[in-house]
C-alpha positions as CSV (number, residue, x, y, z in Angstrom):
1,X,7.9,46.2,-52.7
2,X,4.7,43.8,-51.4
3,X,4.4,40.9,-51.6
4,X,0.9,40.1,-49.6
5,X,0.9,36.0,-48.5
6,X,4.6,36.5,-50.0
7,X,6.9,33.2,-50.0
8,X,6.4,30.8,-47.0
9,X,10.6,29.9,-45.3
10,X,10.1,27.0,-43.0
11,X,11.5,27.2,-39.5
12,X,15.5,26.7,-39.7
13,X,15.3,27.2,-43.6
14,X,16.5,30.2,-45.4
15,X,15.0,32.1,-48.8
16,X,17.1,35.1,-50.9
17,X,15.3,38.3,-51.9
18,X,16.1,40.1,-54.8
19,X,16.0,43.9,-54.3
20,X,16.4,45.9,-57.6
21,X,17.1,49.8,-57.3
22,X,15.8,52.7,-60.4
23,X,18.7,54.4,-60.1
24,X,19.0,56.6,-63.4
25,X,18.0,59.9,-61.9
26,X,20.4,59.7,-58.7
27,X,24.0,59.8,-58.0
28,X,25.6,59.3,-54.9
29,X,24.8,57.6,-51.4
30,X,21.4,55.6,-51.8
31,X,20.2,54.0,-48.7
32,X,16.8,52.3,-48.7
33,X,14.8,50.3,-46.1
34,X,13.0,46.6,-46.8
35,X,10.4,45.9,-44.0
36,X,9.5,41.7,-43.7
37,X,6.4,41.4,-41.8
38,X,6.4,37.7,-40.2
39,X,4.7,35.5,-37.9
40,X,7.0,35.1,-35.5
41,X,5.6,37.1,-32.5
42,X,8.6,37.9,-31.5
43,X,9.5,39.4,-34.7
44,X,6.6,40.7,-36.1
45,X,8.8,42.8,-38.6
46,X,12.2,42.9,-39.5
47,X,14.1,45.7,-40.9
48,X,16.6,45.2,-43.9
49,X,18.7,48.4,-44.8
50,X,20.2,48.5,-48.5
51,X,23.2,51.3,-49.4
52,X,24.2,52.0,-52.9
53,X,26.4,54.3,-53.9
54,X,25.7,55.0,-57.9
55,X,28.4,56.8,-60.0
56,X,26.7,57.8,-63.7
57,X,29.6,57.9,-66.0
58,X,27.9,61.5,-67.6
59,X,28.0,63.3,-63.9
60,X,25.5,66.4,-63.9
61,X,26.4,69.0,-60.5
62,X,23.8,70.0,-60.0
63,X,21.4,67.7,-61.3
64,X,18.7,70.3,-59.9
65,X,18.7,74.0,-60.3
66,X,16.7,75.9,-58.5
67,X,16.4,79.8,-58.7
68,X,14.1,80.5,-55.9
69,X,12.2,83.8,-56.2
70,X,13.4,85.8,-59.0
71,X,12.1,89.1,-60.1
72,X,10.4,89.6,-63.3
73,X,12.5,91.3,-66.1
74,X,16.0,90.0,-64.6
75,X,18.6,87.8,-65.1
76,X,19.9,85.2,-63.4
77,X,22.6,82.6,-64.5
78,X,24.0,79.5,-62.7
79,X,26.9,77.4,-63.6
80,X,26.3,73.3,-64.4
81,X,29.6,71.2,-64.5
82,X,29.0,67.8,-66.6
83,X,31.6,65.6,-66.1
84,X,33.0,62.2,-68.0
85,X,33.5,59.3,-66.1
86,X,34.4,57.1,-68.8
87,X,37.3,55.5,-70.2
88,X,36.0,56.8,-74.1
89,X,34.6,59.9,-75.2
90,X,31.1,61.4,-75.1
91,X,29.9,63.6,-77.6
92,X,27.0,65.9,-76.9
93,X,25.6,66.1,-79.7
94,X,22.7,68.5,-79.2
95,X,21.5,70.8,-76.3
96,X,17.8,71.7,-76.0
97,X,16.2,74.2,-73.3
98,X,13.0,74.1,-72.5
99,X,11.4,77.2,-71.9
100,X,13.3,78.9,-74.7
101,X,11.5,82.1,-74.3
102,X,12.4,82.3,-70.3
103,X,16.5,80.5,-70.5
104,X,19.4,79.6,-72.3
105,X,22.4,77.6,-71.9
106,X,26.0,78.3,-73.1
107,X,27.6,77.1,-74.8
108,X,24.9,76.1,-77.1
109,X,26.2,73.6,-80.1
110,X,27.8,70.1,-79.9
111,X,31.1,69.1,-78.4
112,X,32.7,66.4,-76.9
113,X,33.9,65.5,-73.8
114,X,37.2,63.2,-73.3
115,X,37.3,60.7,-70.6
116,X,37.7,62.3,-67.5
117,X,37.3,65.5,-68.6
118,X,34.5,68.4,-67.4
119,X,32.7,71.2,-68.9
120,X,31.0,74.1,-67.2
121,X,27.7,75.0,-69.0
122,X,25.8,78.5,-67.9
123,X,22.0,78.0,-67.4
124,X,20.6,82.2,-68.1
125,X,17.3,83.1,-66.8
126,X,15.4,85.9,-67.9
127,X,11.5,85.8,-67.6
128,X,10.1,89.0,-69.4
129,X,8.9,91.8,-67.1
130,X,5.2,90.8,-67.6
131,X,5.8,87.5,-66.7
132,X,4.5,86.8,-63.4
133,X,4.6,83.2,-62.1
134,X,6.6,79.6,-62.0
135,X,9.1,78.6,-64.4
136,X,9.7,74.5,-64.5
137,X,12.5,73.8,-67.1
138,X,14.4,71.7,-68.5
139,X,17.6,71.2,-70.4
140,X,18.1,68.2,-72.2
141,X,21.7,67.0,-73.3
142,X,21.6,64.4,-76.3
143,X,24.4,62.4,-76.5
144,X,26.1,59.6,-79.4
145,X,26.5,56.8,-76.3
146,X,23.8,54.4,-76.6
147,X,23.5,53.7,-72.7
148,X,22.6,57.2,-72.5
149,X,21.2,58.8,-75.5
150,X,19.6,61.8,-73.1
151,X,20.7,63.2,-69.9
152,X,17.8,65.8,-68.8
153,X,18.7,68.5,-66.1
154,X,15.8,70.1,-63.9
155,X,15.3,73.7,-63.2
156,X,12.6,75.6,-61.8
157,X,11.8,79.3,-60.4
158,X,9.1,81.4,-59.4
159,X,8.9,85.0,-60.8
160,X,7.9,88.1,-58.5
161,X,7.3,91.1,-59.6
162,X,9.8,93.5,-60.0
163,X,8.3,96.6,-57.5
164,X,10.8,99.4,-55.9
């Protein structure tokens, strides 16, 4: 946040700040630091520290995958628990993976998800044998609740090849 010339607070007078936080990617303990610069020379700068923690009521652990190095022509799976965190039900109404040629996800079709309840989902990785490179994928859950018609999950590798 700048704000160059920003609001003048005369001496003994006070002035609120709003701070607003893009939080729809994280979840958890946010801490984030607002820096003042003043001309008081004995405080050129002041320091203002600003802890969140966000709870999304469709949890994703992870919310990142990451395969490391894989080798070409194998297959790798990894488990992705989404969890409900509110007091109604969410239906997923669609799953789609992107690279379909490289990964998969299980279960694949619609279900739904009572509050509080969680669902392990099995991310499969198999690049083909002549694939030699870095995979960045995604798998996107579409859901019926219109505060959150998408939740996307991140995954990425990178593909070796497969020598004795």
């Amino acid at each position: 946040m700048s704000a160059p010339g920003g609001p003048h607070v005369k001496p003994g007078a006070s002035r609120s700040i709003a701070v607003e936080m893009a939080t729809e990617s994280w979840e958890g303990k946010i801490t984030k630091e607002i820096f003042i610069e003043t001309n008081d020379p004995q405080k050129p700068r002041l320091s203002l520290t600003v802890k969140v923690q966000v709870y999304t009521m469709l949890s994703v652990e992870p919310n990142f995958v990451d395969f490391k190095d894989v080798k070409a022509g194998t297959s790798h799976a990894r488990e992705v628990l989404i969890r409900n965190r509110r007091q109604e039900p969410i239906a997923i109404t669609q799953l789609v993976i992107d690279p379909e040629k490289m990964a998969s996800i299980a279960p694949r079709g619609a279900f739904v998800l009572q509050p509080g309840a969680a669902m392990k989902l099995v991310l499969t990785l198999a690049p083909p044998a002549t694939y030699i490179g870095p995979i960045y994928g995604s798998i996107i859950l579409h859901t019926d609740w219109k505060d959150l018609p998408q939740k996307k999950i991140l995954f990425r590798t990178h593909v070796i090849a497969n020598t004795p």
